[in-house]
N, C-alpha and C positions, 0 to 999 in steps of 0.2 A: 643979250641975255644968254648965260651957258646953260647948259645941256645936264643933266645928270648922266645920260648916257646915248651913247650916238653910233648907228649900224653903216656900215657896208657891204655893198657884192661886188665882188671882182669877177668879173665872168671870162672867158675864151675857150680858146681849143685846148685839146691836151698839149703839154708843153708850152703854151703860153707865157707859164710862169706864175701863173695869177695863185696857186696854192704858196709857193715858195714867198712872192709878197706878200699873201695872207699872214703867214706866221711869221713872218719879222715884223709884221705891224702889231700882230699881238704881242711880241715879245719886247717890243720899242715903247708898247704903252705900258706893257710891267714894269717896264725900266723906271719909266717916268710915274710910277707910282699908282697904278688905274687898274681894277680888273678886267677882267675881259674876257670873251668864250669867242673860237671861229669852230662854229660845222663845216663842212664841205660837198659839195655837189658835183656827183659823176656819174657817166654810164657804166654801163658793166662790162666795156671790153679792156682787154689789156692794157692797150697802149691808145693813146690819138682821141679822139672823140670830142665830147662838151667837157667842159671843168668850171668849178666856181667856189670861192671862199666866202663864207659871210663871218665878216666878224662885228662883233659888238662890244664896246667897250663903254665905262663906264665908272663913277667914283662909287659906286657901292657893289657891292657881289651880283654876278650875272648868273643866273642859273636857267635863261631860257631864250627865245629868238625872238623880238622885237616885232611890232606889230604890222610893220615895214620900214623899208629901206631907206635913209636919209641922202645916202650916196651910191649910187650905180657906176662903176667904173666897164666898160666894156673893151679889153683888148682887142678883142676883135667882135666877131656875132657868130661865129660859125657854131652850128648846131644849138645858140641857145636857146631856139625854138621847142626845145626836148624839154626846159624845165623852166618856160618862162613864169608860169603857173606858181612858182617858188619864188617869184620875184615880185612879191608887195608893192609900188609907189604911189603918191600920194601928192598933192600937186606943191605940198613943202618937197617935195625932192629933185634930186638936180642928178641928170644923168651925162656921163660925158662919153662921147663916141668918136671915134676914129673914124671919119666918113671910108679914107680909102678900106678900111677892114669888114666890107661888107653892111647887109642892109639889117637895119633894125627891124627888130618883129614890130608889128601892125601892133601887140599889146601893151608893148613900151612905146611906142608914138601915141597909144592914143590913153593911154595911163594920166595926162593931167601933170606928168613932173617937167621941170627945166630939159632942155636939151644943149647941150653944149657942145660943140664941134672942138675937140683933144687932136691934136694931131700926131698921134704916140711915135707912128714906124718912123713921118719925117723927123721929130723930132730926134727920134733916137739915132737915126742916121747920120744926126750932127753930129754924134757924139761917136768918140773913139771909142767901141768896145758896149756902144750901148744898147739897153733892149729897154722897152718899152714898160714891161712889167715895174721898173724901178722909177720910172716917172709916175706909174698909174701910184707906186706907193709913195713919192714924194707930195703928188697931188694931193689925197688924202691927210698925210700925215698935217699935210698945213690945214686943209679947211677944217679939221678936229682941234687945230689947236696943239700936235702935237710937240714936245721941243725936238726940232731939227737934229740935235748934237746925239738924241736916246737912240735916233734911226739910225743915223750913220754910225754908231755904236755898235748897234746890232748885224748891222749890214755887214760892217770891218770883220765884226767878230767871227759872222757866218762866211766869211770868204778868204779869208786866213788865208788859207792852202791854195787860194787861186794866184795870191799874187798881189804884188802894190798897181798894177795897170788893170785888174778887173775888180776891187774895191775902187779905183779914182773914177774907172767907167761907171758903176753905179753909185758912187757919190754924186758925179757930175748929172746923174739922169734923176738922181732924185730933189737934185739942187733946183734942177729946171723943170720937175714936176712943181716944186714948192712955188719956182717965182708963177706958174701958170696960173696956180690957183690964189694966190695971191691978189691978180689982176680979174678975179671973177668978181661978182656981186654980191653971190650968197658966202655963205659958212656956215658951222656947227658946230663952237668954241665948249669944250667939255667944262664942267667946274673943276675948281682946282682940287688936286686926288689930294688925299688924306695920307698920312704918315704911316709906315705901318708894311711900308709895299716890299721891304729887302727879306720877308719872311716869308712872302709868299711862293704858292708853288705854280709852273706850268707845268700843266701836266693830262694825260688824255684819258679817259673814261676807263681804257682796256691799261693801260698801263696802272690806274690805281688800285686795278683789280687784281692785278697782279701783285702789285705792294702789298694788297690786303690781301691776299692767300698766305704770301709769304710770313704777314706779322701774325696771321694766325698757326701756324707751324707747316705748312705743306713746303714738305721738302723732295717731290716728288710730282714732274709732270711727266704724261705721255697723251701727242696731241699729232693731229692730224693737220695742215694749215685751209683755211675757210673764210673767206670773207664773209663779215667785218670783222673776225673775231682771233686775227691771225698775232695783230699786235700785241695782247695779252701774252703768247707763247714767246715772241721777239722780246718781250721786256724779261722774261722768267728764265727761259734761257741763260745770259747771262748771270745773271744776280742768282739763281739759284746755286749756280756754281760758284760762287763768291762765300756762299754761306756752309760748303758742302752737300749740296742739292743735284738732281738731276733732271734734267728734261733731254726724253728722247722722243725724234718725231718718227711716227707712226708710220704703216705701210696706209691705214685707211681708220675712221673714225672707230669702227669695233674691235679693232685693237687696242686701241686705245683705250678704250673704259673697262675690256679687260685684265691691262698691262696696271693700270691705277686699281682696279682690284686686288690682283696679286699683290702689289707693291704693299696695298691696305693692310691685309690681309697679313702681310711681313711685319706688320706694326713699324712704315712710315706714312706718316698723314699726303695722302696725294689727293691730286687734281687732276683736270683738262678741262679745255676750254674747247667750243667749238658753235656754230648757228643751227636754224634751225633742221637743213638735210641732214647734216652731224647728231642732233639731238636724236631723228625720227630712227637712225641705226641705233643708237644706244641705247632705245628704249627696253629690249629684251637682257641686255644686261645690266640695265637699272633695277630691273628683279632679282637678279641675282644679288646683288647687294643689298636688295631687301631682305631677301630672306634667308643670306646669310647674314646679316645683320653687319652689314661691312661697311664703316665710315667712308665715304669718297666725295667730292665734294666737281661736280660740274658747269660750266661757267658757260651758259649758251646767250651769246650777245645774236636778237634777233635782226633780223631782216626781211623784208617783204615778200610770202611765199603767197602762195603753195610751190613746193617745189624748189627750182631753182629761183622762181621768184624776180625780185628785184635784188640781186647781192649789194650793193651801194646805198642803198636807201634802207629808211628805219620804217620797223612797223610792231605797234604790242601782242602780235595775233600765233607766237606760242605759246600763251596764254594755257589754251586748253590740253594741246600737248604735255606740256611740264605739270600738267596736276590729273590729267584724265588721262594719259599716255600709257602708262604700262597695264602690263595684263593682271588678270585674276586684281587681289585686294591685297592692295600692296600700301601699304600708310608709307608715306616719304616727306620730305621737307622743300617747300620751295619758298622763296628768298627773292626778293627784288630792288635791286639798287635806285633810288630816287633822284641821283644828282654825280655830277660826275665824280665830283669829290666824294661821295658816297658811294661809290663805289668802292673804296676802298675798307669801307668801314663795314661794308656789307659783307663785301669778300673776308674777313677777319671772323666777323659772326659766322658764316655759314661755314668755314672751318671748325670754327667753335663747335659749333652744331651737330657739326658731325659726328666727330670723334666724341661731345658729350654722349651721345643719345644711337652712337650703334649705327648710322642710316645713313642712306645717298640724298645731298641736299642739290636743286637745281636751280642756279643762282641765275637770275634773268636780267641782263639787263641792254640794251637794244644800239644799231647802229649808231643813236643821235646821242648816244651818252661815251659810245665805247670808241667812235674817230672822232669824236668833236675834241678840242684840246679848253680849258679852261685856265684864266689865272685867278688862284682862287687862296685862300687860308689854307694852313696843311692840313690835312685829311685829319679826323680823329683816328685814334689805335686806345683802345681799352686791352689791357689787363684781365683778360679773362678766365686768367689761373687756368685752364684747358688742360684737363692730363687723363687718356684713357685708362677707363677702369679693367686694372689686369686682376688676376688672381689671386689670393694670399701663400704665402709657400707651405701654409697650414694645410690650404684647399687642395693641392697640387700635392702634399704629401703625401696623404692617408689616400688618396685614391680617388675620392668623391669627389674630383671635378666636374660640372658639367658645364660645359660650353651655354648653353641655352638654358639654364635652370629660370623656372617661373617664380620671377622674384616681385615684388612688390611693384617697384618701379618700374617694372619692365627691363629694367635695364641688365644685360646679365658681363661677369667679370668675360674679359677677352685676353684670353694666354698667345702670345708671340710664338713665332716657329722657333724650339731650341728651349723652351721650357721643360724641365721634366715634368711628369705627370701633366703636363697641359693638352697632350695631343686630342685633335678632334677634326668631322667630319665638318668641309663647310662648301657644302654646294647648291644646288639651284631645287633639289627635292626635299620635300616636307621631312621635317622629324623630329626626335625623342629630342628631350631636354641635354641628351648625354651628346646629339647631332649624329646618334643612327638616323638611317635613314626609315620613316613611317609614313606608311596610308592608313593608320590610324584615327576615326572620326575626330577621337580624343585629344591626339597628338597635334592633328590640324588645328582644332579650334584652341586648344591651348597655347598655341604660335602663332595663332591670327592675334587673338586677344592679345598675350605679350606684345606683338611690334604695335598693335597701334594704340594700348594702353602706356606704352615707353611716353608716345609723344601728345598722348589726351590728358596728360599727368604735367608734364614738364610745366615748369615757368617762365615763358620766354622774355619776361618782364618788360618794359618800355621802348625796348627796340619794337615792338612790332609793328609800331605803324609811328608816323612824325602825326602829331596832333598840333593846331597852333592856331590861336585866336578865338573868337566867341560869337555867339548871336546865333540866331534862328534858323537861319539859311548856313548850308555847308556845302563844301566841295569833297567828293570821297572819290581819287583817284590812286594813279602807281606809278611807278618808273618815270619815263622822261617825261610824261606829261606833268609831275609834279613841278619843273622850275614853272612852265606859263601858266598855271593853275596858282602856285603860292603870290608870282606878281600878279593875277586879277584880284585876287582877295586884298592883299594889302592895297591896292590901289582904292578901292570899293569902300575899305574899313578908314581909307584915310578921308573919304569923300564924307564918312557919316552913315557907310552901310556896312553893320560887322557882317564877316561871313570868315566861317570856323574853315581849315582846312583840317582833312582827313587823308594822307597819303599812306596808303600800307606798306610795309618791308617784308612780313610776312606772310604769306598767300597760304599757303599748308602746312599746319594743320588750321583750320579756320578757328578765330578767334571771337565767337557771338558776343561773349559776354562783354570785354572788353569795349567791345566797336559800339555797343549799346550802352556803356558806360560815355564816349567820347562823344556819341550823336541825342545823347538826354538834353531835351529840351529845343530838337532840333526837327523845325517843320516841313523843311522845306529842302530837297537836296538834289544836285547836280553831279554825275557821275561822268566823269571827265578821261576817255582812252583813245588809240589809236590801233583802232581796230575796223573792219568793215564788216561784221556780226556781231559789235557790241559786245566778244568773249568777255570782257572785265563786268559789267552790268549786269549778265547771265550768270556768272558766281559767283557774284554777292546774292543776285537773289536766292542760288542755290542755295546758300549757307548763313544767310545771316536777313533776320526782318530789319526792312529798313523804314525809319517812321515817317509820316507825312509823306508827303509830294514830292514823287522823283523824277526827275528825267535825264535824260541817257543823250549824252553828244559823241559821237563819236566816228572817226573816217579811219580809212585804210589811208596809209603812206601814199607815196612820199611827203604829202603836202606837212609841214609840222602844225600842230598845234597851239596856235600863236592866243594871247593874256586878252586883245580886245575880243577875242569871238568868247568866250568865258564869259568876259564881265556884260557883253549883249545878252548872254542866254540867263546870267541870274537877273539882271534885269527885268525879265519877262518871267520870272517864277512868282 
């Protein structure tokens, strides 16, 4: 019987190699026409440590981590005590070990899967030139099913530059991976992929985030580097200067958001990207671009805090930061990408966003979307006509300009440095419509109400949340938790039990009406994060009644949020 879709973990030490096999096997099954997504697992030190690839592939789009592991490949064991916890098996699974590489943990021995004795190092030591990691990806590639000629395609491809003796070295080790598993018992034969696969894209969560700033106009980064969210600046870097763009990196994160100010401020659309320690400095000059009313647009891919936290690992819990974070009443925009590929399309809107509506947007989207790499359809890009509104040379003539005039929409014209008659005050103290400066009762509250009458007014029309499917019972979650949340649903609705998904994109300014438009007729609802205080459950209740019967699942990182614990908990509603 084939498989719709079929996982593995390559696990070892650092340098094992087991990352660099991960993505030639995902790159060998795009070849051969198959989606696929690998996350990855590390510690937090520089160099050395634990390491591990999960990848999962599959004839239909992957947007989440499997319920567990079909294949366990273990180059070695060192340190994968750290994150065995991350390693699902089930007694359909088959793990293959290298006895001389050390002792398997006590939780994989007594997990219920296959055990297979791989003899990587001997075997690699047969081979001229050979490492073990390219038999762990030969081994695989055959029990999936995968064609042989797509690997060593990929392999040739990736090793070019080494030479015709360290391609034939890992030809021959993935030759003798294949024959190994060949003479096994089990397999996990994929169905045959679908047509369609030479348009597709690999591509990593922080990289489409980048694609999607740039198809939105930001021509303009200054960034600090921060794990996980360093990749984003690596992809913009280049390609911004490709298009006439610049990125400069920073001495420290609060330069940075006030270098993207200034820049703002010059009328070009900027950015940065940065995690959450990054986020918690920028918070006092996220005011300032409130209330100078200055587009800038911040890309904070979380990671497991307080603090320095977990840097490697994903977790949803800047949450309350990015919308409770700055001081005084500051109305702002924040944005959360749903899927890797969506990333992309998110980072374009919250561009958009910006530069529409005057304001600092903070675009969230977390370690398991922003290092995971996926092969996927190409991202959407809309068309969003996006062109800030400047002044007329009518307004600028006669004198009457005002920087901040109390206009309907809130929204007021914004003059470039070098306009005549446009000059104006634009800094962090309250004031006049004209941007003198005022502690004026009057003047306050009529610039409170303008910023956040700008975006209690706006239409943020259908982008704000993915809606999808029907029936009584619903899922209302965000971010990366929405790929294992959309597959419980579909799973559930194929069996004969509908269940609606609700994943938001926009988190600020909150949306009641709407989301009570999307949950009509809906009894029964499961709020789905990766949090360890339920911060996503706490603001929804803040801001919006939710109907019928809710309950709240939700854990702090690293562990991900895997489709069967989902379809258990609606179960039980």
């Amino acid at each position: 019987m084939t498989l719709q879709s079929v996982s593995v973990a390559l696990v070892g030490s650092g340098g094992a190699g087991v990352m660099t096999a991960g993505q030639m096997l995902l790159e060998a099954a795009a070849k051969a026409g198959y989606y696929g997504l690998m996350t990855r697992s590390s510690g937090p030190q520089i160099r050395g440590g634990e390491a591990a690839a999960y990848v999962r592939i599959g004839s239909q789009p992957i947007s989440g981590p499997s319920d567990s592991f079909d294949v366990l490949v273990a180059v070695d064991w060192q340190n994968v005590n750290r994150f065995v916890a991350e390693l699902p098996l089930t007694k359909n699974s088959v793990v293959l070990t290298d006895p001389e590489q050390g002792d398997m943990p006590e939780a994989i021995a007594k997990s219920g899967a296959a055990i297979v004795d791989f003899p990587m190092k001997k075997m690699a030591e047969e081979i001229k030139g050979g490492r073990a990691n390219m038999l762990a990806l030969g081994v695989v590639g055959q029990l999936f099913n995968l064609p042989l000629d797509s690997i060593e395609a990929v392999v040739g491809d990736s090793l070019k530059h080494k030479g015709a003796d360290a391609i034939k070295s890992s030809s021959d080790g993935i030759g003798a991976g294949a024959a190994f598993a060949k003479a096994m018992s089990v397999s996990y034969p994929l169905e045959t992929a679908k047509p369609g696969f030479a348009a597709r894209w690999n591509i990593s969560g922080n990289e489409a985030a980048g694609y999607g700033v740039v198809q939105g106009g930001a021509r303009f980064c200054a960034a600090y580097p921060i794990t996980p969210g360093t990749e984003v600046l690596e992809w913009l870097a280049p390609n911004l200067a490709k298009i006439g763009g610049t990125l400069v990196q920073a001495e420290d994160e609060l330069a940075s958001i006030n270098m993207i100010i200034g820049a703002s401020f010059g009328g070009v659309p900027s950015v940065t990207a940065t995690s959450g320690p990054g986020l918690a400095l920028m918070t006092e000059s996220l005011g300032l671009a409130v209330a100078s009313e200055t587009p800038i647009v911040v890309i904070d891919v979380m990671r497991g805090g307080p603090s320095t936290g977990i840097p490697t690992k994903s977790e949803q819990s800047d949450l309350n930061i990015a919308c409770y974070g700055l001081h005084g009443d500051a109305p702002h925009i924040v944005t959360a990408a749903n899927g890797i590929d969506d990333c992309s399309l998110t980072g374009q809107w919250s561009m958009h966003l910006a530069e529409s509506l005057q304001a600092p947007v903070i675009m969230l989207s977390d370690q398991a979307l922003g290092q995971s790499r996926a092969v996927t359809d190409p991202p959407k890009a809309i068309d969003f006509k996006t062109k800030r509104l400047v002044p007329s040379a009518e307004a600028l003539a006669n004198g009457g300009y005002k920087r901040y005039a109390d206009t309907p929409s809130g929204i007021s014209p914004m003059a470039a440095p070098g306009m005549a008659g446009g000059e104006y005050t634009a800094d962090g103290l309250e004031h006049a419509e004209s941007g003198t400066p005022s502690s004026s009762d009057t003047d306050h509250a009529k610039q409170l109400n303008k910023r956040q009458r700008k975006l209690a007014q706006f239409d943020f029309g259908q982008l704000w949340a993915d809606v999808e499917g029907e029936g009584t019972i619903a899922i209302v979650t965000w971010g990366s938790a929405t790929g294992p949340a959309r597959e419980a649903a579909k799973r559930l609705s194929a069996a004969g039990k509908k269940v609606k998904l609700v994943s938001l994109r926009l988190l600020l300014p909150a949306q009641p009406e709407k989301l009570a438009q999307a949950l009509n007729g809906v009894t029964k609802i499961l709020v789905v994060e990766q949090s360890h205080d339920a911060q996503f459950h706490k603001f929804l209740r803040a801001h919006y009644d939710l109907p019928g019967t809710v309950k709240a699942f939700h854990r702090p990182g690293p562990l991900p949020v895997r489709p069967k614990e989902i379809e258990t908990l609606l179960g039980q509603l």
